[in-house]
C-alpha positions in Angstrom: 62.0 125.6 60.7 60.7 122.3 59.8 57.7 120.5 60.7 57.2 116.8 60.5 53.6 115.4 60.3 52.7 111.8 61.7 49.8 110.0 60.8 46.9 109.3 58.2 46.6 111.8 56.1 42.8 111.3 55.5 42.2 112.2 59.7 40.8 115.8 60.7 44.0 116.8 61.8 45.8 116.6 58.2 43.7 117.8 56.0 41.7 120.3 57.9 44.3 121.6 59.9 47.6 121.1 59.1 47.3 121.4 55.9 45.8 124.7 55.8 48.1 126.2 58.2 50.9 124.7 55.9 49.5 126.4 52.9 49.2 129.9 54.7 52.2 129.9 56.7 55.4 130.8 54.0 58.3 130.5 57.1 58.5 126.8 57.5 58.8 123.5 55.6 55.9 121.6 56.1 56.6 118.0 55.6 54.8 114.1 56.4 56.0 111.1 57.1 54.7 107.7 56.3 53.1 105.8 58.8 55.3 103.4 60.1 58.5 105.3 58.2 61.3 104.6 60.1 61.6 108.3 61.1 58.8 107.7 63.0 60.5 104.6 65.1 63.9 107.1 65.5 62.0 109.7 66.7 59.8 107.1 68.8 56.6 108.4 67.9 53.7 107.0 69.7 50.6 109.5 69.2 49.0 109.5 66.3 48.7 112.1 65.0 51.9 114.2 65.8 53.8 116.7 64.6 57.6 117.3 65.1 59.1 120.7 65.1 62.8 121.2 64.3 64.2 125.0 64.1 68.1 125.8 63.2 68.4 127.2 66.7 68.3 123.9 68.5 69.2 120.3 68.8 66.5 119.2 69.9 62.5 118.8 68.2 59.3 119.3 69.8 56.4 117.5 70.0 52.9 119.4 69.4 51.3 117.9 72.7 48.2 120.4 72.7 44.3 120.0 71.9 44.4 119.8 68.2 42.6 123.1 67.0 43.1 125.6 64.4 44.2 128.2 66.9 46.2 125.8 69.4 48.3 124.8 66.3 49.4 128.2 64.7 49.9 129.9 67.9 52.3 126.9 68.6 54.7 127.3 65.2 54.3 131.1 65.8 
């Protein structure tokens, strides 16, 4: 599983939560991209933050649309 990280790196979202759950969570590659990275404009990423989720199992990613907490965003890679 890979997960993809959106947006400035200095907002509440990075560095207080996905972050932390990166550091904890040992089944996953936890990456960012660049704002304005051209993965961004392929993948047509509007929100900013936003967070990408690609697993070997499918084709297709998934967008973290939920309120971002602590909770909300574990529970979601679980």
């Amino acid at each position: 599983m890979v997960l993809v990280y959106f947006g400035s790196t200095e907002s509440y979202e990075y560095s207080k939560i996905y972050s932390l759950v990166a550091k904890r969570y040992d089944k996953a590659f936890f990456l960012r991209a660049k704002d304005g990275s051209d993965l961004a404009s392929i993948f047509e990423i509007e929100a900013d933050p936003d967070v990408l989720i690609f697993t070997q199992y499918s084709t297709e990613h998934l967008h973290f649309d939920k309120e971002w907490t602590h909770a909300n965003f574990e529970r979601w890679i679980v």
